[in-house]
C-alpha positions in Angstrom: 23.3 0.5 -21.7 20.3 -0.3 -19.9 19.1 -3.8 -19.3 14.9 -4.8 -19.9 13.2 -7.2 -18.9 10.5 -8.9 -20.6 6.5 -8.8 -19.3 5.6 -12.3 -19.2 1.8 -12.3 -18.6 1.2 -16.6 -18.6 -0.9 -17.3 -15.2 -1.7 -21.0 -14.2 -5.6 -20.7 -14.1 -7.4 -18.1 -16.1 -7.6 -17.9 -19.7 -4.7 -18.2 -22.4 -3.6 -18.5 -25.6 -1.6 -21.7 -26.7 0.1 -20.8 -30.1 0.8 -24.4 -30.4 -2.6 -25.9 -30.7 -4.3 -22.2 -32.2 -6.6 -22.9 -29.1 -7.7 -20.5 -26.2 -7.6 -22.2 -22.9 -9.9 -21.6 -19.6 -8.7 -22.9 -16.3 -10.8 -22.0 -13.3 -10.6 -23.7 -9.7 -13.3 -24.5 -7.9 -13.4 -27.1 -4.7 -17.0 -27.1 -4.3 -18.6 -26.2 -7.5 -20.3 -29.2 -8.8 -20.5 -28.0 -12.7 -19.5 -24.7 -14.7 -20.5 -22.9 -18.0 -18.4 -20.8 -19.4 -20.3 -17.9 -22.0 -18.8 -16.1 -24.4 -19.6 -12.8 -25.5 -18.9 -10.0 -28.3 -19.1 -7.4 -26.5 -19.4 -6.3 -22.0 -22.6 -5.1 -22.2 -26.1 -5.7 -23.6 -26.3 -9.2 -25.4 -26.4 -12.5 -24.4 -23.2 -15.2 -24.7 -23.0 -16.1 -28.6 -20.9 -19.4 -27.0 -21.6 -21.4 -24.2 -19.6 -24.1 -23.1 -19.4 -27.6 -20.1 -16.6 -27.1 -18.8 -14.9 -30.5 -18.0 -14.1 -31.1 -14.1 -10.0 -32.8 -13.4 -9.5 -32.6 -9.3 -10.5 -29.1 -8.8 -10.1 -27.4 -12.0 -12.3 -26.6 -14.3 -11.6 -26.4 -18.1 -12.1 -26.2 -21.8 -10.0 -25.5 -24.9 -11.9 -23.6 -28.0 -10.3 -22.7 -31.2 -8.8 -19.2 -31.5 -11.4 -18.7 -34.5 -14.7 -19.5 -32.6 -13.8 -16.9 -29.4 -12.6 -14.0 -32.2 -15.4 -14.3 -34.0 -16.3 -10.8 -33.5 -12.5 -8.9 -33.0 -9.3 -9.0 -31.4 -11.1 -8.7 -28.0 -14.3 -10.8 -26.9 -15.3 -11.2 -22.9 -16.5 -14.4 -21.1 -18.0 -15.2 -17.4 -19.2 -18.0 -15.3 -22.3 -19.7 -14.6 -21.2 -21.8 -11.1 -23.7 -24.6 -10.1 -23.2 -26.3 -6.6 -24.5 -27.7 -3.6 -27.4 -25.6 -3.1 -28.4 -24.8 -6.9 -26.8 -27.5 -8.8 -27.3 -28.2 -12.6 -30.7 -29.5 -14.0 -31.1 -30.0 -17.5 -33.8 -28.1 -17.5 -32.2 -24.9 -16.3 -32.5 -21.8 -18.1 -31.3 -18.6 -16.9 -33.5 -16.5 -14.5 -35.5 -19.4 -13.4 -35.2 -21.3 -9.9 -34.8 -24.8 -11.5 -32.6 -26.8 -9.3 -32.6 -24.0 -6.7 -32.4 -25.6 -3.2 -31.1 -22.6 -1.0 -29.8 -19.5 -1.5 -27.1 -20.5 1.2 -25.5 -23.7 2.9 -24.7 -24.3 6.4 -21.4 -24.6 5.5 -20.9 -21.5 3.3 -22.1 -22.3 -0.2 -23.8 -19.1 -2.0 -23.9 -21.0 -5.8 -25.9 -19.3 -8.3 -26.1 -19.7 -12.4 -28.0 -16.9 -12.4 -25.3 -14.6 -11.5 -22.4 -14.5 -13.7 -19.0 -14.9 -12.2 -16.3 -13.1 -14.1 -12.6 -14.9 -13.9 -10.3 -14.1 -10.3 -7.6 -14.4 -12.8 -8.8 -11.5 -15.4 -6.2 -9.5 -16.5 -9.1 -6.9 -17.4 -12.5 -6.5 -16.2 -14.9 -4.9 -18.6 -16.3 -2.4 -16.2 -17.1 -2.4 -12.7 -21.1 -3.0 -11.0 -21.9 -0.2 -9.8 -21.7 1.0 -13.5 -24.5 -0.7 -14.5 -26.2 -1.4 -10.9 -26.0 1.3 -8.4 -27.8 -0.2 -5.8 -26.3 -3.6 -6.7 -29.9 -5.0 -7.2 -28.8 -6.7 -9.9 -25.8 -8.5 -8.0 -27.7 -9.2 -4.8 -28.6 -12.7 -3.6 -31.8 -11.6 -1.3 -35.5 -12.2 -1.7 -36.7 -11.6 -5.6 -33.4 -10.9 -6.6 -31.9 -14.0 -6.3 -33.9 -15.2 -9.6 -32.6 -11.9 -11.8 -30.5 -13.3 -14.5 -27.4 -10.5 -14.5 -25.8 -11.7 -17.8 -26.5 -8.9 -20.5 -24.9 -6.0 -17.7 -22.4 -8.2 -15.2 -18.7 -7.6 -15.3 -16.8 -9.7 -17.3 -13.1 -10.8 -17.7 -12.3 -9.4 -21.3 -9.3 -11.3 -23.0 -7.1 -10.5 -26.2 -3.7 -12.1 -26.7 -1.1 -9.9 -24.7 1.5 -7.9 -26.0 4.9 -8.5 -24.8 6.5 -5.0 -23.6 10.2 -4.1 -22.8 10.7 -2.4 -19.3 13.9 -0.9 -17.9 15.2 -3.0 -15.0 14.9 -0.6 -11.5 18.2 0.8 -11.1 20.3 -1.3 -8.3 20.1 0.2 -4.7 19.5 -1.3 -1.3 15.6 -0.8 0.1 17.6 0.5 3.4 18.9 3.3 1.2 15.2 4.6 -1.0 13.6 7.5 0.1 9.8 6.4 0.1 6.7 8.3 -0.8 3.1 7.3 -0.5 0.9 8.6 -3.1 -2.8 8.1 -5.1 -2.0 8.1 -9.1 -4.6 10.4 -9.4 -4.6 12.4 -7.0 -0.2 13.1 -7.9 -1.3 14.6 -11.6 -5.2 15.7 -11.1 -4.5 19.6 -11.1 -1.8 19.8 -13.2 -2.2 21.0 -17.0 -2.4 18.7 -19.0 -5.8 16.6 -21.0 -3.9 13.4 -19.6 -4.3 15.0 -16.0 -5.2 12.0 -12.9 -3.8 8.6 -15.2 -1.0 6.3 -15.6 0.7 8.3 -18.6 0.5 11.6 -16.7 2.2 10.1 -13.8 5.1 8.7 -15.7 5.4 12.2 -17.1 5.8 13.3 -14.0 8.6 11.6 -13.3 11.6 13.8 -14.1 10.0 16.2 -11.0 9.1 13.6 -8.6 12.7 13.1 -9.5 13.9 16.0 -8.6 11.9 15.8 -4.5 14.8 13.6 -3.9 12.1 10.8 -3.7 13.5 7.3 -5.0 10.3 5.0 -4.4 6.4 5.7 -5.0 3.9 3.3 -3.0 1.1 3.9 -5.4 -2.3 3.7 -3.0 -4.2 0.2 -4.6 -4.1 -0.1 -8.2 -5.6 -3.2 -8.7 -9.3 -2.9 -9.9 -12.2 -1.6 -7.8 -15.0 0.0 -7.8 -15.1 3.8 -7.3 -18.8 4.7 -6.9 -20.1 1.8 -4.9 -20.7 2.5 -1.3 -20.8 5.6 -1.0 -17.7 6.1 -3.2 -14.2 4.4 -2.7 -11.6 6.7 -3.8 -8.2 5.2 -2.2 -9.0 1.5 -3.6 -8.7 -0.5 -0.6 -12.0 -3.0 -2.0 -10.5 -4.6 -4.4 -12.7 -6.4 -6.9 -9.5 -8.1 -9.1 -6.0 -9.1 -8.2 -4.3 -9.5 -11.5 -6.4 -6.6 -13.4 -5.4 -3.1 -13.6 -7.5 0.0 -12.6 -8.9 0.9 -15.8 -10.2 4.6 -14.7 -6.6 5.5 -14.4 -5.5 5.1 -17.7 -6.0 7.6 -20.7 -6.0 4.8 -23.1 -9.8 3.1 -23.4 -8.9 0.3 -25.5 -8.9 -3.4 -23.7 -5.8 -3.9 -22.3 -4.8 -0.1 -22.5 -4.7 0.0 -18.8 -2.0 -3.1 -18.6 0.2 -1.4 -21.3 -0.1 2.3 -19.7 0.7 1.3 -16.4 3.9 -0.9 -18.0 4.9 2.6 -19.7 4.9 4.1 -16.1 7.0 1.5 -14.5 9.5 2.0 -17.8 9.6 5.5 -17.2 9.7 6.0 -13.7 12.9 3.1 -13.9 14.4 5.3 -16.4 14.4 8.2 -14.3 16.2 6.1 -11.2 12.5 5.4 -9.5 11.2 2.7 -7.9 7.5 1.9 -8.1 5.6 0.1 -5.1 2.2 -1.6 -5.6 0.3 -1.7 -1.9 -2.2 -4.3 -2.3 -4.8 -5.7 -0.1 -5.2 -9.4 0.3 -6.7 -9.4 3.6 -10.4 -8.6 2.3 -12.6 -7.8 -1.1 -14.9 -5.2 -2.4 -16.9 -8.1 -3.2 -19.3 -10.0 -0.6 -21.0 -7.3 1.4 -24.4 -8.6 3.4 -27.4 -6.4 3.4 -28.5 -7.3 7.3 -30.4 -10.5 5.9 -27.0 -12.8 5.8 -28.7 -15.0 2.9 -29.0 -11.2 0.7 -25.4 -10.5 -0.4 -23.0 -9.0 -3.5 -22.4 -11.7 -5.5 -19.5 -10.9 -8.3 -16.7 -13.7 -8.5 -15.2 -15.3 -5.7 -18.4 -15.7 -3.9 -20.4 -17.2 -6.5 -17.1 -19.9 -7.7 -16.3 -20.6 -4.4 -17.7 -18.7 -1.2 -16.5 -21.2 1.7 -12.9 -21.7 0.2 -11.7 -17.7 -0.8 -13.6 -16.1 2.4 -13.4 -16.9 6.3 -16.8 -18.0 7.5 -17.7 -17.7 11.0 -21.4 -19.6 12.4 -24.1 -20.1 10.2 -22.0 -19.2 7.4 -21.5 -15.3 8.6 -18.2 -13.6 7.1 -15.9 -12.2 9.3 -14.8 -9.1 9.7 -11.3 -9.1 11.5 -10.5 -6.4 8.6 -12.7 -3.9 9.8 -14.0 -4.1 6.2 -17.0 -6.7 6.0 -15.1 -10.1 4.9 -11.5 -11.4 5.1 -10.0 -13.6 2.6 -9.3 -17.4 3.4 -5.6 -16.6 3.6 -5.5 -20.5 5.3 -7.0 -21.4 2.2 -4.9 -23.3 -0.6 -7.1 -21.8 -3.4 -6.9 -18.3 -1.9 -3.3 -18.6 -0.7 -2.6 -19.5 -4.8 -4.3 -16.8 -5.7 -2.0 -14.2 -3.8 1.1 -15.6 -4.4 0.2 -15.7 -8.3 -1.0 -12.3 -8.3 2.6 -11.5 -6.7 3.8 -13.2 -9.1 2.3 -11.7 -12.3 2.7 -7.6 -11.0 7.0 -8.8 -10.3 6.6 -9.9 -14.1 5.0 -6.6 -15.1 8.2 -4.7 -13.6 6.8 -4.1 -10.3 9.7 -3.7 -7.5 8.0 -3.4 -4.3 4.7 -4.3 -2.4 3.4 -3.1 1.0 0.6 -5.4 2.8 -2.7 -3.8 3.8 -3.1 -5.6 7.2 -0.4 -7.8 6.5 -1.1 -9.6 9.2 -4.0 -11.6 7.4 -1.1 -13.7 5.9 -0.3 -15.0 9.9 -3.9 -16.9 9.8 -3.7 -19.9 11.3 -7.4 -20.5 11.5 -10.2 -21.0 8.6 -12.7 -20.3 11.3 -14.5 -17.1 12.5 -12.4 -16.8 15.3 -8.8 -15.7 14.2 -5.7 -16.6 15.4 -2.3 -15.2 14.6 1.0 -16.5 14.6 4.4 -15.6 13.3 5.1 -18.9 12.7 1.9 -20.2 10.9 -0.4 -19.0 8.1 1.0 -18.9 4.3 4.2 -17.1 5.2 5.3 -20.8 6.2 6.4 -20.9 2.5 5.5 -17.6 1.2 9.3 -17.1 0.1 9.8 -20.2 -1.0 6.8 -20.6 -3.5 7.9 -16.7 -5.0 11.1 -18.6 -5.1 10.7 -21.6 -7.0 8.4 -19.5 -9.3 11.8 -17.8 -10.1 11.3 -14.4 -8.6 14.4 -13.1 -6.2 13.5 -11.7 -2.7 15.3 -8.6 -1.6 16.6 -8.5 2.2 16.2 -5.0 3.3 19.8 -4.3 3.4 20.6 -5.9 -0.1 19.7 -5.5 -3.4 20.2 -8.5 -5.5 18.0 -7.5 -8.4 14.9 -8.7 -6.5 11.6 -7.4 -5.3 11.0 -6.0 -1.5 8.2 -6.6 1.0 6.6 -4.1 4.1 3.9 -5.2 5.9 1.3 -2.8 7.8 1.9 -5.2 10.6 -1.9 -5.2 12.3 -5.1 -6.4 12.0 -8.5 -4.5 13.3 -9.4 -7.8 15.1 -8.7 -11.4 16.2 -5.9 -12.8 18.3 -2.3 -11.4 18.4 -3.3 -8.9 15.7 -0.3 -6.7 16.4 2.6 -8.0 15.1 5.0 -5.2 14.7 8.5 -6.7 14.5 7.6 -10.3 14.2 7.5 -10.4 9.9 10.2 -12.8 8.6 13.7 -10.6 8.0 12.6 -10.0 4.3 10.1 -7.9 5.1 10.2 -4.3 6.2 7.4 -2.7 8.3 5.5 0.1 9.1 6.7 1.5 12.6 3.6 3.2 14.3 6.0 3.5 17.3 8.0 5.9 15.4 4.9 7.6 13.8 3.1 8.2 17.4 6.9 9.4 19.4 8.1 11.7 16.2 4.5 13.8 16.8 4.3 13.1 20.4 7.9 14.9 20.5 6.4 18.3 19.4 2.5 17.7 20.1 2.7 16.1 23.5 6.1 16.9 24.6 5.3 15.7 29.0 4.7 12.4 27.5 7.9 11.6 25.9 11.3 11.3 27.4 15.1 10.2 25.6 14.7 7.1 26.3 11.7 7.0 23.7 13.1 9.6 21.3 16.5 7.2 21.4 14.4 4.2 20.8 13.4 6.2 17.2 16.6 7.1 16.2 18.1 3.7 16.7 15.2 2.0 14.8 13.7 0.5 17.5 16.3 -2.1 18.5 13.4 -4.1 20.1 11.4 -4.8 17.8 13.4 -5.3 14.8 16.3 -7.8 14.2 17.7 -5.2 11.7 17.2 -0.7 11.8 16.4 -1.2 7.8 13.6 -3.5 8.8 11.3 0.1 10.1 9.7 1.9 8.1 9.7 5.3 9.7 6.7 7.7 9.0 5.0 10.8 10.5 2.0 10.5 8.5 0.2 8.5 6.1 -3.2 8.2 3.4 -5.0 7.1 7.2 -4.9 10.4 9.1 -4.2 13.7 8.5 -1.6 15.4 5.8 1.8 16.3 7.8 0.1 20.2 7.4 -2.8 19.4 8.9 -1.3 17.3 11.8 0.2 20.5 12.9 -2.3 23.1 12.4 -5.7 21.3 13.7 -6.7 20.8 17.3 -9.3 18.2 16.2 -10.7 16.8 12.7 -12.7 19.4 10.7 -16.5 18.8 11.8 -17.1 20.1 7.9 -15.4 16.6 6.6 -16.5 13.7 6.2 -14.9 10.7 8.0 -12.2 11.1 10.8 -10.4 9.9 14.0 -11.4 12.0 17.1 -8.8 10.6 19.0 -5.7 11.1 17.1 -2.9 13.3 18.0 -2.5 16.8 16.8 -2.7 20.2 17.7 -2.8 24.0 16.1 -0.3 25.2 18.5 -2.8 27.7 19.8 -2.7 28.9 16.1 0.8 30.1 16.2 2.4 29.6 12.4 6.4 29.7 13.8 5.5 26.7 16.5 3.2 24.8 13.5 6.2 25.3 10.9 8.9 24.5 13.5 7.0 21.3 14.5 7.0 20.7 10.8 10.5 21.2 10.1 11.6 19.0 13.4 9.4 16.3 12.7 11.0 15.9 8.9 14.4 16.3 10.4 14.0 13.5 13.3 12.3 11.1 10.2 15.4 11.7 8.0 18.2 10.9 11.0 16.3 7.9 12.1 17.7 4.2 11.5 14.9 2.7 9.1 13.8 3.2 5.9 12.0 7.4 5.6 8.6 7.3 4.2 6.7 10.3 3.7 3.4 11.2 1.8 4.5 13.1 -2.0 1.9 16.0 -0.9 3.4 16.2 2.6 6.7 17.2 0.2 4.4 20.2 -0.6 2.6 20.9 2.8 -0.8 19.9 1.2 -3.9 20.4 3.7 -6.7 18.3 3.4 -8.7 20.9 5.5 -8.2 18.9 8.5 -9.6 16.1 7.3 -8.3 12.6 8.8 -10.0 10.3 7.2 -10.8 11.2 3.1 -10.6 7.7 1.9 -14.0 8.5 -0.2 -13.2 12.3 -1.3 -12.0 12.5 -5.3 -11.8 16.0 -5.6 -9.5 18.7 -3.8 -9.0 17.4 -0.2 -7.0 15.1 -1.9 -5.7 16.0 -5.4 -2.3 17.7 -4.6 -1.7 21.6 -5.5 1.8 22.5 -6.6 1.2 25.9 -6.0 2.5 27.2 -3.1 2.2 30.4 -1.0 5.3 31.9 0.4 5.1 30.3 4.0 4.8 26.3 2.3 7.2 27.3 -0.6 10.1 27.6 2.2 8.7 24.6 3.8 8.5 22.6 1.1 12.5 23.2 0.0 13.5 22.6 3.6 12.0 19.5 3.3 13.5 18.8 0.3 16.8 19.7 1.8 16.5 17.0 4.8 15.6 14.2 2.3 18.8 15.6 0.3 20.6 15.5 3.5 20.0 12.3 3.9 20.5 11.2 1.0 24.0 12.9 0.6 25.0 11.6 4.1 24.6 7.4 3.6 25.6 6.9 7.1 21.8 7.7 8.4 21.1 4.2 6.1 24.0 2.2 7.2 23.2 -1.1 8.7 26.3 0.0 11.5 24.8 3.5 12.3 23.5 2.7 15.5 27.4 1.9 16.9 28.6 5.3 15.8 26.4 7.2 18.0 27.5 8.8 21.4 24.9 10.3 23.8 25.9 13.7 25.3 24.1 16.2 28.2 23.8 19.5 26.9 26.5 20.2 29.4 29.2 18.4 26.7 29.2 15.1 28.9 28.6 11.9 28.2 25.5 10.7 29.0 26.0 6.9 31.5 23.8 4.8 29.5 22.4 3.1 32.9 21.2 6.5 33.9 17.3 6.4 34.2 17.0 9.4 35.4 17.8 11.3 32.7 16.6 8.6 30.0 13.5 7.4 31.7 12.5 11.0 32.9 9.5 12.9 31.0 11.3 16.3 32.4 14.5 15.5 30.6 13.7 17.7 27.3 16.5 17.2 25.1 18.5 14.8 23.1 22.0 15.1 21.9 24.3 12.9 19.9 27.4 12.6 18.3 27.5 10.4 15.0 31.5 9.1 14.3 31.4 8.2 10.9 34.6 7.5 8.5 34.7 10.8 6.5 32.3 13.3 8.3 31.3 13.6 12.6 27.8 14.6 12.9 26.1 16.4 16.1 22.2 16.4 16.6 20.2 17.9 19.5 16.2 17.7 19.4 14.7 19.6 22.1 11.1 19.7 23.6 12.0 22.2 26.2 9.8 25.6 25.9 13.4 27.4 27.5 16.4 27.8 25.5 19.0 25.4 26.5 22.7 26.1 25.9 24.6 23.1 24.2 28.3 22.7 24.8 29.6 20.6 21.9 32.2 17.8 21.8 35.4 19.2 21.2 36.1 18.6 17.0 38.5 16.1 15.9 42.1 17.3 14.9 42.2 19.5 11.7 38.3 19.7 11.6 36.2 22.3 11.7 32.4 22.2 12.9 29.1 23.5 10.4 25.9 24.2 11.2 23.7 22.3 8.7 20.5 23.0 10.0 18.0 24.7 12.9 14.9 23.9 12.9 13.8 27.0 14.9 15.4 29.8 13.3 14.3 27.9 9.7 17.9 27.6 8.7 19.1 24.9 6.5 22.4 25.1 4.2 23.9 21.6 3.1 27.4 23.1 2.7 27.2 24.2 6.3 28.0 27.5 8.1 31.0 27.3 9.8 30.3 27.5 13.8 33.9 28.6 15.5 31.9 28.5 19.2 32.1 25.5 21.7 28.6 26.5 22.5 25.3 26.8 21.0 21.8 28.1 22.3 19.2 26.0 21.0 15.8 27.8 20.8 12.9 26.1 22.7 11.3 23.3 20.8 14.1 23.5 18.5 16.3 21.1 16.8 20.1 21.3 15.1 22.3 19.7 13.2 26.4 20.1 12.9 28.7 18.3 10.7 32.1 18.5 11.4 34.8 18.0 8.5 
């Protein structure tokens, strides 16, 4: 019988409905907005507010209650905004909109960027009427410089469209450890775009898709950002990573148009993708906005929301009032913040009530800040993970440990920043967070593409989950390749990004093999294999599942068409590629001692000569010459034997001699593109590993 749980939707500041007094509340904070009208309109687009409302100022908070009655006047749906008045345009009576009365800067010393005659829509919308480069596309009518200032944006700006939510059943995610899910990174898009179907790139089509995603052997999805953004501004924005909205679903994802069709669509997903034993992950970004981009002249920015309620509290300033750009994206949030710090917790908060099961951190490492100036400062032991846990917590959310599962919701963390001090902080996340391990990304492909640089001792360092860095193997999160870089294809069949692309990394590894398919597929096969023995928790990308190539492009963050929509149909050479990956993920899957939290003191290290390797012996382990790996795995019901080799010789392997009354199987060779989960039974005490190869025995 399965078990639901409710989607409660009630946020502390925002707009909701009280059924006790028939009245539609408002809540917004604001620290140094000095007065706030809230307008009310019929429809998103094209008339001005029929209501307009003083808000009344307690502490920080803005609000006003208005009858049900007066906001439906029109339907079951109307939309509202903010007029903000501060410090350098506060409120005259005589104001009217468009004009400069009051007006005293455009921008403090300090930070302040008020201005009535932008509207603000809510940071707690649950839905945002449509996004500004819709209506704007050169964001003149959003912009704060010269002339522009003075536009009055009301009849076309964004605004927070309300209705009184539905309450939706969702299956509960089936109980399993995070140390034991099989992880795969994916746009909702891009997973359904080319198949057939009308519903093809949303929300519904995706939790259609369930029963095969299913059937990959994949148990999570990290969905690319879902929260709302805007796809056409700057020179387009496909992934997501400039959000505009924490609480509000992408609307262009969903096949439903209605107002809060997007919420309700993206509920049916999580209920579906539960049903079929999947886990969803949200990976948000609260490290930086799409909001608050400067046009040179730092007086002449975008002005949507969190700038125009409060611009020195929800962004880091740096002198005269600069944003800083420690995300490598134009403005970080105020993590140090109270107001911003509220913000991200409660946006937590409300996705864990919508069903969601898992989030991973953009540049997690925004949540460290210890400094509200420009000049950042990191620490493990400051920012808002002080009580991060604890506030989730008392809001009455449970926090998975990665080697649990207690019902409750898991954490990774990219663990990096582009800037600032100590911004790489791999290893150094609190214990309930997992992480992305760009150690094991850069040895897995250094193994095959750069073989003279590697040696055991780095290849060992993988395998055990990198024992140094992590107080626990199901802390890493172990990938090859990721939505930043190239597809696992391309990483093995391009010397150098596509000049024909846009976007790209010179610098990162790859290589073509001097265009030989057998080395590209081996590499391919071996890189897999190596993720899916590894202590830590496997992620891969869904269209690596299915070899797909973005031409060699590394960098298609702004591409919605082909280089990143994922083809299903396979030629002969990625067909067997694709099931022997889907063999190694049912490997490991099948074999749970690759996820225990003990795996680490099973393993034996052997020379290919059948000795035992002296684990003080740096010459073999510190040595780049020293081209292959073996170990033996002693696990309760099954012995496992592994060798990876970066040799370009054969080498001959002399295995351990098999327990009493077992027999040894060869599971899989990467090399000779051999892979059969029941084994083939191996009678030999040797083997003869093909160069660049890698093996796998069970013995049972």
């Amino acid at each position: 019988m399965n078990k639901y749980i409710k989607t409660k939707s009630d946020l502390p500041l925002g707009a909701s409905y009280n059924d006790k007094t028939d009245e539609v509340e408002f809540r917004l904070e604001s620290k140094s907005a000095s007065d706030v009208v809230l307008c009310i309109f019929k429809k998103p687009v094209g008339d001005i507010p029929f209501l307009e409302i003083n808000m009344q100022k307690t502490e920080d908070i803005f609000y006003a209650s208005v009858k049900k009655k007066k906001v439906f006047k029109y339907g079951k749906t109307f939309w509202y905004a903010y007029r903000v008045f501060g410090k350098n345009f506060p409120k005259s009576r005589e104001y009217k909109p468009g004009s400069d009365i009051g007006f005293v800067s455009r921008l403090t010393s300090d930070g302040d960027r008020f201005n009535p005659n932008k509207l603000a829509y809510d940071p707690y919308s649950i839905e945002l009427s449509h996004c500004p480069s819709s209506v704007s596309s050169d964001m003149t009518a959003f912009r704060s410089g010269g002339g522009k200032y003075l536009l009055d944006n009301a009849k076309i700006a964004p605004k927070t469209a309300f209705k009184i939510i539905k309450e939706q059943k969702i299956r509960t995610a089936p109980k399993r450890a995070f140390k034991d899910e099989i992880v795969a990174e994916v746009h909702v898009k891009d997973l359904t775009r080319l198949i057939k179907t009308d519903l093809r790139g949303t929300y519904k089509a995706a939790a259609r898709f369930a029963k095969f995603i299913k059937q990959t052997g994949v148990t999570m999805v990290e969905f690319l950002p879902l929260h709302e953004f805007d796809s056409y501004a700057d020179k387009e924005n496909h992934w997501g990573y400039m959000s505009l909205n924490y609480f509000a679903v992408k609307k262009q994802f969903s096949s439903s148009k209605e107002p809060y069709g997007a919420l309700y669509e993206f509920r049916g997903l999580i209920d579906e993708f539960h049903k079929n034993g999947i886990k969803v992950c949200m990976d948000v970004v609260y490290n930086h906005t799409g909001e608050a981009k400067t046009y040179g002249d730092n007086e002449d920015a975008n002005l949507f929301s969190y700038a125009l309620i409060d611009n020195r509290h929800y962004y880091k300033l740096a002198q005269n009032a600069h944003y800083t750009n420690h995300s490598g994206c134009g403005n970080d949030l105020n993590t140090v913040n109270k107001i911003t710090a509220d913000l991200i917790i409660n946006s937590i908060s409300f996705w864990i009530n919508q069903g969601v099961d898992a989030f991973r951190f953009d540049l997690a490492v925004a949540l460290m800040d210890t400094s509200s100036s420009g000049y950042a400062m990191y620490d493990k032991n400051g920012g808002m993970l002080q009580y991060f846990k604890k506030r989730l917590e008392d809001a009455g959310h449970k926090i998975n440990l990665t080697y649990e599962d207690n019902g409750g919701v898991n954490f990774i963390a990219e663990p990096w920043m582009c800037s600032g001090a100590y911004n790489y902080q791999l290893g150094n996340f609190p214990d309930y967070f997992a992480e992305w391990n760009d150690i094991t990304r850069d040895t897995i492909r250094a193994i095959s593409i750069r073989p003279d640089n590697v040696n055991p001792y780095a290849i060992k360092n993988v395998i055990e989950g990198c024992p140094q860095k992590f107080s626990l193997p199901s802390r890493s999160i172990n990938y090859v390749s990721c939505h930043d870089g190239y597809s696992l294809f391309d990483l093995n069949t391009f010397d150098k990004p596509n000049p024909e692309t846009k976007g790209g990394f010179v610098g990162e590894m790859c290589s073509s093999y001097q265009g030989n398919k057998a080395e590209q597929d081996n590499a391919v096969r071996k890189q897999i294999l190596i993720l899916m023995i590894s202590s830590g928790i496997p992620m891969i990308q869904f269209g690596d599942i299915f070899l797909h190539s973005k031409a060699g492009n590394n960098n298609s963050y702004n591409l919605d068409d082909k280089t990143n929509w994922i083809n299903y149909k396979l030629d002969k050479r990625k067909e067997n590629l694709s099931l022997y990956i889907k063999n190694l993920i049912k490997f490991r899957k099948e074999n749970p001692v690759f996820s225990k939290t003990d795996y680490v003191s099973k393993i034996e290290y052997y020379y290919p000569s059948g000795a035992k390797v002296n684990d003080y012996d740096e010459s073999y382990w510190k040595n780049n010459a020293s081209n292959i790996i073996c170990f033996k795995v002693n696990d309760e019901k099954c012995n496992y034997y592994i060798a990876i080799s970066k040799d370009k010789n054969k080498i001959k392997l002399t295995l351990p001699l098999n327990s009493k009354n077992k027999k040894r199987y060869l599971i899989a060779d990467t090399k000779k593109d051999f892979i059969n989960l029941k084994g083939a039974l191996h009678k030999n005490l040797y083997y003869e590993l093909e160069p660049f190869g890698a093996c796998i025995f069970t013995e049972k």
